[in-house]
Every structure is written in C-alpha cells, then in structure tokens.
N, C-alpha and C positions, 0 to 999 in steps of 0.2 A: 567830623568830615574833613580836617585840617591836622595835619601832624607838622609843629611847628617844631625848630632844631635851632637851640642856644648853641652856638660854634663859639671859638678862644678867636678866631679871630676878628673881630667886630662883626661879624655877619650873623643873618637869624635864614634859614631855609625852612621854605614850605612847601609840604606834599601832602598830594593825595593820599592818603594811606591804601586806599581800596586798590587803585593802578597802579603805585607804587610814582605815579607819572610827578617830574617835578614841577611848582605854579612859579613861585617866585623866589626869589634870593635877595634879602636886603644889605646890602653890600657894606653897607656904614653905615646900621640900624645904631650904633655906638662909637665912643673911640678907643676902647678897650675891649675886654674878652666878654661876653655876654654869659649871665651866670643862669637866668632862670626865665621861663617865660609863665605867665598867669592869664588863661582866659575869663575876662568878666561878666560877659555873655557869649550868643551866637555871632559874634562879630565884633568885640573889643576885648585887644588883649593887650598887655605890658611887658615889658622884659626889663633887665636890669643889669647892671654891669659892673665891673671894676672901674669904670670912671666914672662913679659916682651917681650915677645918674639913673632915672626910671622913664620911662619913653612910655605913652599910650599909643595905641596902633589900631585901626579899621580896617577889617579885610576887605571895602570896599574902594578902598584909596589907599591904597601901600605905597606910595612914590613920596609922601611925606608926614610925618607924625600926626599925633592928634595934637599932643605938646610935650614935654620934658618938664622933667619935675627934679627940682633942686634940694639937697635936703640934708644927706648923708654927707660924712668927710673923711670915709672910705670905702672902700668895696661892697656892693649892694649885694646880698647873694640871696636872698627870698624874696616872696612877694606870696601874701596870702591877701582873701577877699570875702567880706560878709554883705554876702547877698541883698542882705535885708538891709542894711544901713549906707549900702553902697560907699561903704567905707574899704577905702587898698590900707594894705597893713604890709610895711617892708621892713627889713633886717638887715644888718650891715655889721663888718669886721669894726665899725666904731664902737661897739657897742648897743647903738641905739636901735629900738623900735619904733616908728615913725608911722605917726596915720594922715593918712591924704583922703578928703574929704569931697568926693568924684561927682558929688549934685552939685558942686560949684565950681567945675573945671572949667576952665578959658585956654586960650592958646598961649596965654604965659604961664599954665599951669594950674596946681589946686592948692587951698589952703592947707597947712596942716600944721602936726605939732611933733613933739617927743613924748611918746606914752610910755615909755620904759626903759632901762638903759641896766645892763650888767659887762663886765669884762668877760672876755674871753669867750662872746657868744658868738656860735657855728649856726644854727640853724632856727628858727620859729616855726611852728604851726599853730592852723588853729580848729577847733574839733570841730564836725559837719556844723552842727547847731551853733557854735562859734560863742557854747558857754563857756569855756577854757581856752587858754594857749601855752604851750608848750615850749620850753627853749631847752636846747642842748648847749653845752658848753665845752671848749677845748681843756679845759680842768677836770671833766668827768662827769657832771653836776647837769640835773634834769630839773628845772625850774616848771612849777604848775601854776599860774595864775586860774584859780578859781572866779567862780562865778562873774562872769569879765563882763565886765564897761568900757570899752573902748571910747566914750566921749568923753572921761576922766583921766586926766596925766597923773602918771603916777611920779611924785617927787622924791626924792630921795630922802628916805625914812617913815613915809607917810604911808606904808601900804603892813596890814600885819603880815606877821611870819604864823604860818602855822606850826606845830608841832609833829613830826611824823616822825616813823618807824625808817631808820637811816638816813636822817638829817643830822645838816650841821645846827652846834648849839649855836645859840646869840652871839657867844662871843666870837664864835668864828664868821658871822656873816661881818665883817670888817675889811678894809682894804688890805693888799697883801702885798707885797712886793716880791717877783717873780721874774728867773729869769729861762732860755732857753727855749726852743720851738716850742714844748710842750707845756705852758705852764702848770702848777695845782696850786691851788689856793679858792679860795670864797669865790665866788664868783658874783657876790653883791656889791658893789662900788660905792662907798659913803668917801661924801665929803669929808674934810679935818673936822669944818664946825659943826658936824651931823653923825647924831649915832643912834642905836637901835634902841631907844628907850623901855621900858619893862612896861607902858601901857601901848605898844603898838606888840607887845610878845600877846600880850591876853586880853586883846580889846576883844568886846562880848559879839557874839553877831549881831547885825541891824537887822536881822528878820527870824523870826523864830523858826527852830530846826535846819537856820539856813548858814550860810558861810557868810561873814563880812563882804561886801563888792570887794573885786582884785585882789582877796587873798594870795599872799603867797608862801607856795610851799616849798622847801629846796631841798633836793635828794638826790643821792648817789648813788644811781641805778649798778644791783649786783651784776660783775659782768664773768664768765666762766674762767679760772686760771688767775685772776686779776685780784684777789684779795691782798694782797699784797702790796701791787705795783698799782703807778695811777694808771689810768685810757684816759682815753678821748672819743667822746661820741661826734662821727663826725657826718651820718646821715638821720635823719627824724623823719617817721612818716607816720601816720593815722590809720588806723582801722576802721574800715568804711563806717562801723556803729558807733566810733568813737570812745569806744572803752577800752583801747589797748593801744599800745604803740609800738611801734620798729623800729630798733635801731642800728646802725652800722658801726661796733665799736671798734677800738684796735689800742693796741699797747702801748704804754709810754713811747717805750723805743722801737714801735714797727713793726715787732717780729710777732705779730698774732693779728688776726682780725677774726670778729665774730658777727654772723646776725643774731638779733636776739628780740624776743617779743616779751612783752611786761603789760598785766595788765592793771589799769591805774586810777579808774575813775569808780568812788564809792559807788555802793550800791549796784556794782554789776551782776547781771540774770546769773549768776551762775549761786552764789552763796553768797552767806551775810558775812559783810567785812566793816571792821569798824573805821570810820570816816579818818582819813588823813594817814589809813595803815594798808591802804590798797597798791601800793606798786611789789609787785611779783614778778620776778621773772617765770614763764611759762613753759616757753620754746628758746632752743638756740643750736647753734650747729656753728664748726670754724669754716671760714674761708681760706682760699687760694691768696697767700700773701705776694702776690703779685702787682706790680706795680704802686710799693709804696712810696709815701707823700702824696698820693693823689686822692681823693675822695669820692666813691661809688655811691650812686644813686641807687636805692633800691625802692620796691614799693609792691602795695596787695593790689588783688584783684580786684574787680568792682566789688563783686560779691564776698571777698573779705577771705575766703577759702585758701587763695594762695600768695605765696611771695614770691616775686622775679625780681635776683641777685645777683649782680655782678658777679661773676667767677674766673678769675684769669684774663683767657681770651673769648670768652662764653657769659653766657648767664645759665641760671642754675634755676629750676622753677621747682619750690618747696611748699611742704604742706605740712600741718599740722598730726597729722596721721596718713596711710597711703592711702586711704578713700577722700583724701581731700574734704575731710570733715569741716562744718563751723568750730571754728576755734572753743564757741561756746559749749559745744558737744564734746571736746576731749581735751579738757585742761586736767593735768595731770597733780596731784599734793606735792610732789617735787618737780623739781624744772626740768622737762624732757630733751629731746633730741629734734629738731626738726626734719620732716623725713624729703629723700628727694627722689623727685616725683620725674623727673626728664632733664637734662643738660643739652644745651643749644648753642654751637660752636660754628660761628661764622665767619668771624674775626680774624686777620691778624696782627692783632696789638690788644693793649684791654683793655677791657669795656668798663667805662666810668658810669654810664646810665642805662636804664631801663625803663618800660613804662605800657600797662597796658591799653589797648584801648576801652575807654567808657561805654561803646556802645559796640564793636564787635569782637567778634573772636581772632584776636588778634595781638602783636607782644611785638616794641619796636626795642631796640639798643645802639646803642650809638658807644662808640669806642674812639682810644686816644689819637688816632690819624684820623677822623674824620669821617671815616664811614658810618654808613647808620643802614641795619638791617632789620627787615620784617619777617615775623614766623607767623604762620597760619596753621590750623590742622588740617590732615588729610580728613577725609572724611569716604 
C-alpha cells in the first residue's frame, strides 16, 4: 500500500503506488545518502545509510524516528528481517553483519551484536524461511551460511568451511592484501593469531543427515566470458522459493555486466544433486553497460516467473523461457539465455532500481536523477 524511495540525498519518499499521488517526503530521514529501506510489518520500516546508521520508522508518526541504531563504522547498504525471531539483520562496507534484537527496542535503540564479518562484502540476504544467508562479495566470492542461527556470533575461525564444487581450498580462506577499486582475494578475514584449523575443515555434523549450525560455504559463482578475469557481484536477490539466486555481476574492469540466475540450495524439485555441489548457473543474458561504477538493483517477481533489470535508461523484464515458465519447469543441462519478454523506457538517465509490487500488478524503477516511474498493463 506504501511505495517507499531511498534517495542519495538524505531523503526517503513516500507514495501511493495505486494514484501514483505523493504522502510524505522525509527530508533528513539521515545525514547521508540512504541505501536501503525494509518493511517489518504493515507499519514499521527501517532504512540505512552511508552515515552509518539504521533509523526505525511508523507510518503512523513520520515527523520523528522510532530510534536510531548505532553499530556499523561504515556505510550500511542492507537490511534483511526474520519474521519469526523479530530479529533486523544489516550489512555494511565494514565488513560486518550485525543483528539487532527489535523485542527489546527503546528509543535509545536495540541490543545487538556482530554475527559475521568478511572483506570485501556487497550485499547479504536471507532465504524466505531464513535457513540460509547469502553474501556477495566485491572479490567475486558467494558466501552460504547454511542452516543459520542467528542468536550465535560467529568468531573468527569458529564456524566450519564446507567443501564444495568451486571453492576456495583452506589455504586460500586467509587474509590477503589487496589493492585497487576492485580487489580478489579470500574474502574470509582471520586474525594473525587465528587460522582455519583442520578440525573446523571436517567437523562432523551435530545432527544426523544435517549440516553443522552456520556452516560455511565459499564459492565463486561461474559468471559468462569471466573465466578468466575476476567480477564483482554487485546485486544479490532471492527466489521467491528460495532455491535460486540473482545476481548482477560485471567485470574487473567495467566493460561487461551480466544477469545471471544460479540455482544453490541441495535438494532442489528439480533433480538429485549432491549436498554442497548445488550452485549452477541456469540463466543469463549481458546487459547495457551503461552507467558504470554505479550498481543496479534488480529483482523476481512475486511469483518467481520473472526478472526486472536495470537496462541503460529502462528496465528490461526477463523470463526464463517466452512463456514465462517456473524456473523449476525449464532449467536447461547447460546454462541458457534469459529470454526478454518487454523493455520499459521511461527514463532519462539510468536506472539503478527496480522493484515489483507484492500485491499488484505493477513494476516501479527509479533512476540516477531521481525520478521514479510506474508501469501497469493495459488490459
């Protein structure tokens, strides 16, 4: 009912999406660029910034926060949320993942801690049922934390490494020293006095048939042309079912970008894969290298059918075949083509975000000057 707009410049805007009609404009919702907003219900939402900070907000009293939440010690760019544990879970260019503990919020804020920390990390998610979460990294590097506990921090060396099909060995999960916009290297961060000892490589699972809690797995998702040279995945999004992901990669040096879908969680409907050899890429198609250094949001449909993609000065609405199949109905032995299904050009400058609505038929995008447009079908 609410189409909320993270703006660069400390402001968040809110519309109807139905009238298009605008409610409110928070004018210094932050004191820097606002990167993300997260609804926690029908009426409480968060946002995040480059200044560090997380703001909670009621759309019943917009004129001042719920509180602000201190935590990160540099730019905040996610915000994910489990339902059930009423636990905010953010991301930050520090490294760290940081959980805030929202049954015990006051107006100086909520408890919390550091449950995770790697270099070079872009983005977090976490799967619908919020067994898993997922990091990208500006190294290349797709982190899996299995079967998650979020009430556990995980310290550094304390968590095991799984084994999987295009991971780094042990030795490479070490620190690295790296320089340049782009770095590659491990993206796991050890201490001097802490390293990856050979009983956290192959500790046994604590549940039979099951995965150790916060397993982790570290992979370098295939990305098309890219064998070669490092990427950077620099958007992560989820599959409504949770067994696939999206990502927005692009080339060392800028001159390619791709979408690409990888499906990654054992035991997916489709055929038997053996556990920790499930990332595939599926689908993929290039983009419009347009407007590089900046990073495009893309994302599925409710129903998982399709993807709306940043393209130039448009977005681009893709599907997995031109019937708009479930992905699960046409995953092909080798990695296909994504097909496109309509291009939507409203813009002019280009478009960073996308985003459909949850409950109608409906597809909003927001681009680099600040406009944000809505498409409906004709019918």
């Amino acid at each position: 009912s609410v189409l909320t707009v993270a703006c660069e410049q400390t402001e968040v805007l809110l519309f109807d999406p139905i009238s298009s009609k605008h409610i409110k404009t928070l004018s210094e919702a932050h004191e820097d660029c606002v990167n993300n907003i997260r609804f926690l219900d029908n009426r409480l939402f968060a946002t995040c910034s480059d200044d560090t900070t997380i703001a909670l907000w009621d759309l019943r009293k917009l004129n001042t926060k719920v509180c602000t939440l201190h935590g990160h010690t540099s730019w905040v760019k996610n915000i994910e949320y489990d339902t059930n544990t009423r636990l905010l879970v953010t991301s930050g260019f520090d490294g760290n993942v940081i959980i805030w503990d929202t049954n015990r919020c006051t107006e100086e804020g909520c408890p919390h801690k550091k449950f995770f920390h790697t270099r070079f990390l872009m983005r977090m998610r976490l799967t619908p049922d919020c067994s898993k979460m997922l990091i990208s990294t500006s190294s290349g590097y797709l982190l899996i934390l299995h079967d998650l506990d979020l009430t556990k921090s995980l310290e550094v060396g304390s968590y095991p490494i799984l084994r999987a099909r295009r991971t780094t060995s042990s030795s490479d999960v070490t620190a690295t020293s790296s320089s340049g916009p782009r770095p590659v290297g491990s993206p796991c961060h050890q201490n001097d006095s802490s390293t990856l000892s050979e009983k956290h490589m192959s500790r046994p699972s604590q549940r039979e048939g099951g995965s150790p809690r916060n397993s982790l797995e570290v992979l370098t998702p295939e990305v098309p042309g890219e064998r070669d040279r490092g990427n950077c995945i620099t958007s992560l999004q989820l599959h409504p079912k949770g067994w696939a992901t999206l990502l927005r990669c692009s080339s060392n040096t800028d001159d390619q970008e791709w979408t690409c879908v990888y499906e990654f969680q054992e035991g997916a409907p489709v055929r038997p894969v053996s556990p920790r050899c499930s990332l595939r890429l599926t689908h993929c198609i290039e983009e419009a290298n347009v407007g590089r250094g900046y990073i495009k949001e893309l994302c599925f449909s409710p129903d998982g059918r399709m993807i709306s993609s940043p393209h130039g000065y448009g977005i681009r609405l893709l599907g997995f075949d031109t019937q708009c199949s479930e992905l699960v109905d046409c995953l092909p032995k080798e990695a296909g083509p994504l097909q496109e299904i309509r291009s939507l050009y409203s813009h002019k400058d280009v478009v960073l975000t996308t985003k459909f609505s949850p409950t109608h038929c409906q597809i909003a995008s927001g681009c680099l000057s600040g406009r944000v447009s809505l498409y409906q079908p004709k019918f």
